[in-house]
C-alpha positions in Angstrom: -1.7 5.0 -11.1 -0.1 1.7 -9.1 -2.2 0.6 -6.2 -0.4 -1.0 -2.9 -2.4 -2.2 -0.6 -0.5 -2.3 3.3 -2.4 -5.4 5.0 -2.4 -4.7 9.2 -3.2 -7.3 11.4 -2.5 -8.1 15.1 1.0 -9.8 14.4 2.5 -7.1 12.1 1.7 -5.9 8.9 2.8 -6.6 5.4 2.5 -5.0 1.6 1.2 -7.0 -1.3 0.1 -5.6 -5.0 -2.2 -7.5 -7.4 -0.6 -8.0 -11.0 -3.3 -8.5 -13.9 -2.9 -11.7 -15.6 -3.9 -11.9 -19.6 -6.6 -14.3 -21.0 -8.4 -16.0 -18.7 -6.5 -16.6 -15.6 -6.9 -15.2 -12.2 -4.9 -11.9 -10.9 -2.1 -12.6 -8.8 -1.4 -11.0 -5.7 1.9 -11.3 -4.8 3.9 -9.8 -1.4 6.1 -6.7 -1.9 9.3 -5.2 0.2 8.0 -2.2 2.0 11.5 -0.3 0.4 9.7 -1.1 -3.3 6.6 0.5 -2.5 8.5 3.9 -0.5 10.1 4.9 -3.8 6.9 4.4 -5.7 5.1 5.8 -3.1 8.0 9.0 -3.6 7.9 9.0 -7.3 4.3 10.4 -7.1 2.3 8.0 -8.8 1.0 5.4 -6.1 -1.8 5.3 -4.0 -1.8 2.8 -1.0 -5.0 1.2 0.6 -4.6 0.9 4.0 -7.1 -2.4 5.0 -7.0 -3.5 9.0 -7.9 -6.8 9.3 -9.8 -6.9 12.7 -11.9 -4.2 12.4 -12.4 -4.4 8.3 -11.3 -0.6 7.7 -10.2 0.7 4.9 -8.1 4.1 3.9 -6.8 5.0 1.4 -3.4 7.3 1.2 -2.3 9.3 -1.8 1.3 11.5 -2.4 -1.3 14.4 -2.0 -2.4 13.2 0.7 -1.7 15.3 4.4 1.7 14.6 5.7 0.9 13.7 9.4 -1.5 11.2 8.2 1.1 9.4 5.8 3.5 9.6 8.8 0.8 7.9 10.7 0.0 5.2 8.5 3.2 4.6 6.6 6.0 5.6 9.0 8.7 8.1 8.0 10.4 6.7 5.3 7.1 7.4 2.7 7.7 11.5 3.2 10.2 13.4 1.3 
């Protein structure tokens, strides 16, 4: 299962994913477009850690997940 993580801090937020490198160097994480990680999100097989900077918070969302809290958290365009 892909993991997103959706980064919220007091000027906005933003999506970023961390891509495994082989051998010995260190993972990557890299920014994604929010449109990229909707149709993941809709293809069933992504969960998205919701991590607000100020307070330190975590959540994490799932496609089984209840639909007012991915509306919440995500916005409209992560519900079928």
């Amino acid at each position: 299962m892909k993991r997103y993580t959706k980064v919220i801090g007091m000027m906005g937020y933003y999506f970023t994913k961390e891509f495994e490198k082989k051998k010995r160097h260190k993972n990557k994480v890299r920014e994604v477009k929010e449109e990229t990680v909707a149709k993941s999100f809709l293809e069933g097989d992504t969960e998205i850690l919701i991590y607000f900077l100020e307070s330190d918070r975590e959540i994490l969302i799932t496609p089984f997940s209840d639909p007012k809290e991915i509306q919440k958290y995500l916005g409209n365009k992560f519900i079928q």
